[in-house]
Structures are given as C-alpha cells and as structure tokens.
C-alpha positions as CSV (number, residue, x, y, z in Angstrom):
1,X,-4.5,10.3,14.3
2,X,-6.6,9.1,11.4
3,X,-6.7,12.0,8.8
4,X,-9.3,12.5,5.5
5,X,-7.1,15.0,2.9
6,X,-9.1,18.0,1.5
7,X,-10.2,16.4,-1.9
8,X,-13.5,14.9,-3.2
9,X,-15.1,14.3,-6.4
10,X,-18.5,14.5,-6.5
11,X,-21.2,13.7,-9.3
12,X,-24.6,15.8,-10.0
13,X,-27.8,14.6,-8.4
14,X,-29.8,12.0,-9.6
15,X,-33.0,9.9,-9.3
16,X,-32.2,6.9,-7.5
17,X,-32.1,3.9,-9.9
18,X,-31.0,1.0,-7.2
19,X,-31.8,-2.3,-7.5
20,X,-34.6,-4.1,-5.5
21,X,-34.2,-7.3,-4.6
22,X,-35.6,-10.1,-2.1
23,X,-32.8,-11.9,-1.2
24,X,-32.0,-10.7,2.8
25,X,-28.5,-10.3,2.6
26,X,-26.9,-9.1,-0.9
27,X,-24.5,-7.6,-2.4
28,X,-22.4,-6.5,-6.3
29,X,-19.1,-6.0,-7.1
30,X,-16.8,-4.7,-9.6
31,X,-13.8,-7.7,-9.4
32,X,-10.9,-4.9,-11.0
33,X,-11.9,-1.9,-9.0
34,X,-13.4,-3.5,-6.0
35,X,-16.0,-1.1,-6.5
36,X,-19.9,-2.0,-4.7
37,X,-22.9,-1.2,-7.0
38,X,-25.5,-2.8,-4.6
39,X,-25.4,-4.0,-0.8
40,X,-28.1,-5.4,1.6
41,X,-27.2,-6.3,4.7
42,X,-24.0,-6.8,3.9
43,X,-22.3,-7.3,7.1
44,X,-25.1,-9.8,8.8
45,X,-23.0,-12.6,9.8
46,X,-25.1,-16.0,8.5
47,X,-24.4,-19.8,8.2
48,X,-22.6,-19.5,5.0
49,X,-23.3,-22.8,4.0
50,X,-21.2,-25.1,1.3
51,X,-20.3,-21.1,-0.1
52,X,-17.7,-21.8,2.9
53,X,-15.6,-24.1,0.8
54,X,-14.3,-21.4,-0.7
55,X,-12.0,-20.4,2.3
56,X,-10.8,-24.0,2.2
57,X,-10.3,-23.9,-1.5
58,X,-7.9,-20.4,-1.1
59,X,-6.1,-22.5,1.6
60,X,-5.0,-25.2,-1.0
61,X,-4.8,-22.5,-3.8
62,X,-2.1,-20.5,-1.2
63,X,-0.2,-23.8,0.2
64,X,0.3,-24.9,-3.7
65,X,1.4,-21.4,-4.5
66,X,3.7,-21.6,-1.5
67,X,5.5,-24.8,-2.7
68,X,3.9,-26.8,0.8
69,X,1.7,-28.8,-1.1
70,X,1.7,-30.3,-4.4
71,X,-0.8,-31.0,-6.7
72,X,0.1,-35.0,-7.2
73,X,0.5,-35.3,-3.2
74,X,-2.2,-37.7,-2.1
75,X,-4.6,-37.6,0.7
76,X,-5.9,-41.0,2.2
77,X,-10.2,-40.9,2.5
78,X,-10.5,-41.5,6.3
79,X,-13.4,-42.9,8.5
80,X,-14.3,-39.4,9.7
81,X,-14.4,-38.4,5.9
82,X,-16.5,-40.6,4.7
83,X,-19.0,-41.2,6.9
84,X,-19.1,-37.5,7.4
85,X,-19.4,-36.3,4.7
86,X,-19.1,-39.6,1.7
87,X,-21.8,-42.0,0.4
88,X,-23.0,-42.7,3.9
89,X,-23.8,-38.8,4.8
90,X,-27.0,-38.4,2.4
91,X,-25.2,-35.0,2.0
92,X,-23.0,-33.3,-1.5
93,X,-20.0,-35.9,-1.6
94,X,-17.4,-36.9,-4.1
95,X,-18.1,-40.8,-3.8
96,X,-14.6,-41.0,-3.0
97,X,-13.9,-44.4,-1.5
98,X,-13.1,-45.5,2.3
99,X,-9.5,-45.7,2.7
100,X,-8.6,-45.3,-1.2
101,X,-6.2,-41.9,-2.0
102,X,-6.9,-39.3,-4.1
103,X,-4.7,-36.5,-5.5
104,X,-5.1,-33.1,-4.2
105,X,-5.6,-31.9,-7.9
106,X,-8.4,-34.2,-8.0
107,X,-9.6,-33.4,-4.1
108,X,-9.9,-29.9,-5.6
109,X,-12.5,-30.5,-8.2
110,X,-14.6,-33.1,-6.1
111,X,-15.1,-29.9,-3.9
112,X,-15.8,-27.5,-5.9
113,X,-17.5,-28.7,-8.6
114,X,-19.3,-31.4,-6.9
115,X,-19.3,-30.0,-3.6
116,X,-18.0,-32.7,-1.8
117,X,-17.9,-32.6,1.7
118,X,-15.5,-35.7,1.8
119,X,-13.1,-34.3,-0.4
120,X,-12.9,-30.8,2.0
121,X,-12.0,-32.9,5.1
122,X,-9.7,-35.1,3.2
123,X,-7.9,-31.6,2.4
124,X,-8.0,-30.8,5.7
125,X,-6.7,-33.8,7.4
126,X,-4.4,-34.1,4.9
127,X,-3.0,-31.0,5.5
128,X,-3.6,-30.4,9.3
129,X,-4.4,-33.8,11.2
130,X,-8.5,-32.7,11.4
131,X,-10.6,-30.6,10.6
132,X,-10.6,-29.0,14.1
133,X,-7.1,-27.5,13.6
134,X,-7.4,-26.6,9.6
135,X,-10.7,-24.4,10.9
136,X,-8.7,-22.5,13.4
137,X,-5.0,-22.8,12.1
138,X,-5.5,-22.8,8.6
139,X,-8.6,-21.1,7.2
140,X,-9.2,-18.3,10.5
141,X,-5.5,-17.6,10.5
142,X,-5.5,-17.3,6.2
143,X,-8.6,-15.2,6.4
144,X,-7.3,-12.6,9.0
145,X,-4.5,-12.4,6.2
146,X,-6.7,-11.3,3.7
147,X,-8.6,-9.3,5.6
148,X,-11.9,-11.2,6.5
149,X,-12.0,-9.9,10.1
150,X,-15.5,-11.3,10.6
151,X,-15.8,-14.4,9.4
152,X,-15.4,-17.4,11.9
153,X,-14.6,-21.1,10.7
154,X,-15.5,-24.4,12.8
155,X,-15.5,-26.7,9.7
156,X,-13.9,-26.9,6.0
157,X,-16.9,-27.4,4.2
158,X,-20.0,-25.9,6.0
159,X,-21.5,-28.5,7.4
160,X,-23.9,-27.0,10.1
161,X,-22.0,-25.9,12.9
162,X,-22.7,-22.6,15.0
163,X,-19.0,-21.8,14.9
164,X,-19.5,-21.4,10.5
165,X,-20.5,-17.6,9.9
166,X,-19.3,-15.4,7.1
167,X,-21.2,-11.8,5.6
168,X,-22.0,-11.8,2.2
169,X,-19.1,-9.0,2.2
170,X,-15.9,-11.3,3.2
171,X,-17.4,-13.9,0.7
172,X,-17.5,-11.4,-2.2
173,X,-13.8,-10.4,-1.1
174,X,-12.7,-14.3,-0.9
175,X,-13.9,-14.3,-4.3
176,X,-12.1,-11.3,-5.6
177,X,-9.1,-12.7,-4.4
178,X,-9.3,-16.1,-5.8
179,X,-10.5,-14.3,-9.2
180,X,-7.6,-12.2,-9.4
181,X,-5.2,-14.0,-7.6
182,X,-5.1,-17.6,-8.5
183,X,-6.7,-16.9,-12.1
184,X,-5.2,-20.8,-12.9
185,X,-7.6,-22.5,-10.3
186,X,-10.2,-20.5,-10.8
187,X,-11.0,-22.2,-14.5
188,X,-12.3,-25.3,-12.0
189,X,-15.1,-23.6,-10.7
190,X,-16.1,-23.2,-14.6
191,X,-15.8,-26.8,-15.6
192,X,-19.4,-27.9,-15.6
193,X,-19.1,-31.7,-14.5
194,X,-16.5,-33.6,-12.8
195,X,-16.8,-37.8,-12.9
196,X,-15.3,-39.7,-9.8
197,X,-15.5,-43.6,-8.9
198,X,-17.1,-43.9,-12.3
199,X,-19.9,-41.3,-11.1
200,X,-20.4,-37.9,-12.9
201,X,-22.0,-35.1,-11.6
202,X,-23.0,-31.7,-12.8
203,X,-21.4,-28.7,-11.5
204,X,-24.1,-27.4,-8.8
205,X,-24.0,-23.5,-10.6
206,X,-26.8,-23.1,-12.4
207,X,-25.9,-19.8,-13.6
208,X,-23.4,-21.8,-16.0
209,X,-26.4,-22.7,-18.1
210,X,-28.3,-19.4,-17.7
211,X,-26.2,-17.0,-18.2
212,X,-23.9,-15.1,-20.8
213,X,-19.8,-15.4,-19.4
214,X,-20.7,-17.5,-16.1
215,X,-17.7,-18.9,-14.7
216,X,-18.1,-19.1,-10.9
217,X,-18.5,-19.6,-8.7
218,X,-20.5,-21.8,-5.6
219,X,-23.8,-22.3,-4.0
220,X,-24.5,-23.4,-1.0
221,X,-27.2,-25.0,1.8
222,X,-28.4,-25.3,5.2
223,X,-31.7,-24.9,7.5
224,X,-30.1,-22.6,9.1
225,X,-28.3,-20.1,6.7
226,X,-31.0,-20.7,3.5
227,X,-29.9,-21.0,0.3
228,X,-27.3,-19.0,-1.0
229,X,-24.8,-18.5,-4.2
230,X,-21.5,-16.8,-5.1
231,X,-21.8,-16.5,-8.5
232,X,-19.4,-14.1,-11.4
233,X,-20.2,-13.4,-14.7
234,X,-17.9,-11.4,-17.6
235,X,-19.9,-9.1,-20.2
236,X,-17.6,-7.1,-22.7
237,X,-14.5,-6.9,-20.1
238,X,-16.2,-6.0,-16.9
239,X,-16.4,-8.9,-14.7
240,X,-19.3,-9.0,-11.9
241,X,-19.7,-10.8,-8.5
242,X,-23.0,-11.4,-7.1
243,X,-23.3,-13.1,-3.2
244,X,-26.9,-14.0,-1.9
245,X,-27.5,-15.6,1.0
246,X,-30.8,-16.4,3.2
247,X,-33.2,-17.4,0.3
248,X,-35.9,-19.7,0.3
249,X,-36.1,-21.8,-2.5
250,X,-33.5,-22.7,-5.2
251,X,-34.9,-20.8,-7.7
252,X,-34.8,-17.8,-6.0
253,X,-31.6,-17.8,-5.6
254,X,-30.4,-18.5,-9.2
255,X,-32.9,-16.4,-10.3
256,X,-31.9,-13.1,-7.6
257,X,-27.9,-13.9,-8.4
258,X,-28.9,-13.2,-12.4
259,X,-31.2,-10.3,-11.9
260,X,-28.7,-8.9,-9.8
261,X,-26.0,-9.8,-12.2
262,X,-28.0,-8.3,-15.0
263,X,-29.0,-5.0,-13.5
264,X,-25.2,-4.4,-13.1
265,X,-24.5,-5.2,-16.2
266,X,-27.2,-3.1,-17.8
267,X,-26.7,-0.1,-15.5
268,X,-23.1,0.5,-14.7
269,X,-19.9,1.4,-16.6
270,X,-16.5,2.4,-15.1
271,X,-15.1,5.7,-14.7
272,X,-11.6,6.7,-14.0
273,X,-11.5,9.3,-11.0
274,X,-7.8,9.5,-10.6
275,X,-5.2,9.3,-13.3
276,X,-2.5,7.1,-12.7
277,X,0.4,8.9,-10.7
278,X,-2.0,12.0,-10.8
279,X,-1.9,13.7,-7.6
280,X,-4.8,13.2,-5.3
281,X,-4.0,15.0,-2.4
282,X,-1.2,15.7,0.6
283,X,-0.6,13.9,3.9
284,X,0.6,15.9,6.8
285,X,4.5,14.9,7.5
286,X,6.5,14.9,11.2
287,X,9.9,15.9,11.3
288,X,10.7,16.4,7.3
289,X,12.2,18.9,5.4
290,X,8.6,19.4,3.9
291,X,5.6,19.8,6.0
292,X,3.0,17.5,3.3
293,X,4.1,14.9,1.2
294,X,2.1,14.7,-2.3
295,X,-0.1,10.9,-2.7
296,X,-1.0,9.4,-5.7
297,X,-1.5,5.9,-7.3
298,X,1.0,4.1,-9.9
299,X,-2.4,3.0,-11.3
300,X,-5.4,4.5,-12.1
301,X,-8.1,5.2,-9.6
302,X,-11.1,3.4,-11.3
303,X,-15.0,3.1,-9.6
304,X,-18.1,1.8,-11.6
305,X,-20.8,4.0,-11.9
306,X,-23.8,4.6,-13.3
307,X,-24.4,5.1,-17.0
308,X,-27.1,7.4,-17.2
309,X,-24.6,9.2,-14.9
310,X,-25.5,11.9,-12.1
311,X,-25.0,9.8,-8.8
312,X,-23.0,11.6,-6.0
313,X,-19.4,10.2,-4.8
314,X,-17.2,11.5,-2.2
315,X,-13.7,10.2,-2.4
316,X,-11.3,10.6,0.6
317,X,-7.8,10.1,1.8
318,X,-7.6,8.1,4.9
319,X,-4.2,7.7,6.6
320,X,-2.7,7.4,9.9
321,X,-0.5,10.3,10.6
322,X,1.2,12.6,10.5
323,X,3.7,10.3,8.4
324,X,7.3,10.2,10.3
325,X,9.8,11.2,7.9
326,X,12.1,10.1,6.4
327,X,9.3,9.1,3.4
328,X,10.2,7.5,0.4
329,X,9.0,7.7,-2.9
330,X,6.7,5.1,-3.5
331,X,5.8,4.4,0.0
332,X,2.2,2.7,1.0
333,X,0.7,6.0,3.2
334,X,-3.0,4.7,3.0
335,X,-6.3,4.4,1.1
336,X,-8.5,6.5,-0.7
337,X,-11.9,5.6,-0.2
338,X,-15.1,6.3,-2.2
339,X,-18.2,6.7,-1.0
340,X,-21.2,5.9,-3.5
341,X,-24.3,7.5,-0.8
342,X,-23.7,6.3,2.7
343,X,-21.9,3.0,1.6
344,X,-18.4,2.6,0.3
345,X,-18.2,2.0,-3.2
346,X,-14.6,1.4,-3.3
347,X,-11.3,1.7,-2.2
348,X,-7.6,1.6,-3.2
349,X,-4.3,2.4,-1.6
350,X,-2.2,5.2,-2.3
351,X,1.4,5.7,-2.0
352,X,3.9,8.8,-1.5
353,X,4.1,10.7,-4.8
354,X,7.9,11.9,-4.0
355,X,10.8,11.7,-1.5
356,X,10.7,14.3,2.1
357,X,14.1,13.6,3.6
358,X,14.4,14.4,7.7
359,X,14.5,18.2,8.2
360,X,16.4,19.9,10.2
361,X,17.0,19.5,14.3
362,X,14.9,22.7,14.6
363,X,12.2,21.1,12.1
364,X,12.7,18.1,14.5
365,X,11.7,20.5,17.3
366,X,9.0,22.4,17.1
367,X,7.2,19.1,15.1
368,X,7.6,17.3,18.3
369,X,6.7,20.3,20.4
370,X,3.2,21.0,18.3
371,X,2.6,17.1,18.3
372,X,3.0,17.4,22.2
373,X,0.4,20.2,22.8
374,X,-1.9,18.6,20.6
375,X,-1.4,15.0,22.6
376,X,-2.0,16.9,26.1
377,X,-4.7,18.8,24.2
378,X,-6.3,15.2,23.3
379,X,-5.8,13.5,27.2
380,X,-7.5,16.9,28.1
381,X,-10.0,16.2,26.0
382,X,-10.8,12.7,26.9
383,X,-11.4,13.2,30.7
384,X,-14.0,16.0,30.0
C-alpha cells in the first residue's frame, strides 16, 4: 500500500508571480534542495541534442570514481571516430587525429568544452568496443541507476538518431548529480577554451560571458530537437539550473536560459520546512511492539520559495507500508514530497526517527489478521 501521513504545511494565498517564457519545454531548479521554481513541459521526451553528452560524461566521471578507468589510460581515435564525428564530419569535433591516442583526461575536455563528437565515441569504444553497446550497457543501464527512467540512449554524443530522447527533467537531474556529486569534474565544464592539435576553441556556453557565477554547463543542436542549453549559475550561495530545449535560434536560447536564470534569482529564497531530526510525521508499522514509528530527516528539510512570500505548499509522506518490524533507527522508510500548486517542488527522503522492536506473538496476530481482511477487502474491491 502506498500511504501519505497526516501532515502538510501550507503557505497563505498569493498572486501568481510565475515566470513566462517561450522556450517549449523548460524548467528551474534549486541544485541543494532539488526544489522546482518553474516547469514547462517538463516531461516531453525530445532529441536532446549534444546536451546528451552529459550522460556519457557521468559514465566516465562514475568508471574513474570506481577505480575502472584512469585518467592517463589512452583511447586510440578510430575510423568510425573520426569520420563520424572528426575533421571530416562538418560537425563539433576535437580535431583529434586518425589513429593518434589521446588521454581520457584530455577526451574529457574535447567533449565538453568543445563538444567533440570524436572524443565521445573515442570514450565509448574505449570503454565498450562501440558505441552501440556504451548506449545500451553503459549510459541506459547508469541512468536507470540514477533514476532517469525516461530517457533512452542510441549514441554517446547526440548525434541525430530516433533512439536519443531525454525531458528537460532527467537532464536537470543528470545535472544535479554531476554538480553535487563529482564537484572535481565539474570545474571542466567552467573552463572557457580548451586547445587540441594546435587548435583552440571557445567553450560553446555563452552564459560564461553573460552572466554573474556561470559555470555550466552544455548546449546543444539538431533539426530535430532545436536548440537547447543546460546552463547553472551561483548568486550569494544558492546555485540555479536552467534546461531549455526546442528553441529556434541561438539567441533565444542563451537569452531564455538567463532570463530564466534571473527570475529565480530575483524571486526565490529558501525556507526550511522541517528542522533537522524534527519529527515530520508517523508511518503505520506491522507486527511491532508500537503500532507507528516516528520519521524525520538527519538534515533539514529545505524548499525554495518565493520572497514576497504567500504561495501555497502541501508537503506529504509517501511510503510503502505498513513498514514490517523489526525497524531500526535510522532506517530509509520513504520520501516527503512537496508540492508547490499542482507540480512537485521538491522532495527528500525520510528515515525512521527511533527503534520498534517485533511485538508480541499476539501483536503478530491480529496485525496479520487485520492486514488479511483488508487484502480480501482489496481483491473484492478490484472485481467490482
């Protein structure tokens, strides 16, 4: 059963003061909180473009992490590279040379801050034969992990292919991740040019130029998904990400990824709904010596809002339950989700505040007897 505990915090009404944009699909984030402060369309599955080399970025990030790759191991530029995506592709390259090898360190940069499509196959058949098997094996597999359940992967760099689709959603998570996760790679995707074969090239942000804490993070462009941009800024300790996708022109898209950027900025500050280890409500318990168990966060419960104040959120406990004792103190029981209107702003998990040993064989008993009725009650239920 999926249960919502009995507590909410709620704000007083207020004029809406939302943010109009053109871009088709859209959406803000909070990187600390996770919370939303804006969201268009956010789960439309599009061509994601060169934003896609993010996922093959994370991969690397996560094998070098893991110990399976190194940073000095070397990659050999194949055929398939380079004419697919080298000199001869008219497309974003490296210029990395036929045959030559090239450090995964510096394979890295020629992807992100040039773009290079060469240098995301050369990471891909360095680390998985082709591309074919780093799309399924390596980058759909790693972003089940991390909870992109959408997005689908038939290349590492973005290349058009139907099989490429991500929501402006899972890209804003993939960036979250790599933000907070892999803070020592993510100082690449600030470095504003990159030389290679004795040919430099300008990191392809242009919020780098144009804006105040800009460190991040890729654009990206087909015919078929438009022109799009994961961008982050950082203004007085909050940090932002912006993700736009299906614009027309160039322009646009810079100049939607700063207005959007700015609004936030502007219009938001963050509030602290839950204290940390406060308690935030009770989850229903089977077969313990208490019927509830009290849930709380080790950390406080944090969700941007904004700072003329007034909006209405609803915050919930979602858990699957009732929780089967034994419970220990400490234990992951679920989330608590906020709700900022009909959209989620935010969410965070939350963790058994105390202990509830097994309770007695009677306990036991009439636990499993009530959670009987109630499953006959249910089969009943669904033939009607």
């Amino acid at each position: 059963m999926l249960y919502a505990a009995n507590q909410s915090v709620q704000g007083a009404k207020k004029d809406d003061g939302g943010f109009d944009g053109d871009a088709p699909t859209a959406i803000l984030v909070e990187a600390t909180s996770g919370s939303v402060l804006f969201e268009k369309n956010a789960d439309e599955l599009r061509a994601p473009s060169s934003m896609m080399k993010l996922m093959t970025a994370e991969v690397v990030f996560n094998a070098v992490k893991e110990g399976t790759v190194k940073l000095n191991d070397e990659y050999r530029i194949s055929e398939n590279a380079w004419r697919k995506g080298g000199a001869p592709s008219g497309t974003s390259t490296m210029f990395a040379a036929l045959n030559s090898k090239v450090s995964v360190s510096d394979l890295l940069h020629g992807a992100i801050i040039q773009s290079g499509n060469d240098a995301c196959i050369a990471l891909a058949e360095g680390m998985a034969g082709n591309e074919k098997i780093f799309a399924a094996d390596y980058m759909t597999k790693r972003a089940r992990e991390l909870g992109l359940a959408k997005s689908t992967f038939a290349n590492s760099n973005g290349l058009p292919d139907p099989g490429n689709k991500m929501t402006v959603r899972e890209l804003s998570m993939l960036a979250r991740h790599i933000i907070l996760d892999f803070p020592e790679f993510y100082k690449i995707f600030g470095e504003k040019e990159f030389t290679w074969n004795k040919i430099r090239q300008q990191n392809r942000n242009p919020l780098l130029n144009a804006m105040e804490g800009a460190d991040g993070l890729k654009t990206g462009y087909t015919k078929e998904g438009g022109y799009g941009m994961v961008g982050s800024a950082v203004q007085n300790g909050t940090r932002l990400i912006v993700v736009v996708n299906g614009l027309e022109d160039p322009e646009d898209r810079a100049t939607e990824a700063k207005k959007m950027l700015e609004w936030g900025f502007r219009n938001f500050e963050t509030r602290t709904l839950f204290a940390a280890d406060q308690t935030l409500g009770y989850a229903k318990v089977f077969g313990g010596e208490s019927r509830s168990v009290k849930l709380s966060s080790p950390v406080p419960v944090k969700v941007m809002v904004q700072k003329n104040g007034g909006e209405k959120l609803i915050a919930r406990i979602i858990y699957n339950g009732p929780v089967k004792a034994p419970v220990e103190s400490g234990q992951k029981v679920g989330v608590v989700r906020v709700w900022r209107g009909p959209n989620i702003a935010m969410e965070a998990p939350v963790y058994a505040g105390e202990a509830v040993g097994r309770g007695s064989t009677m306990r036991r008993a009439i636990d499993g007897a009530s959670e009987l009725v109630i499953g006959m009650f249910r089969a009943g239920a669904e033939k009607l």
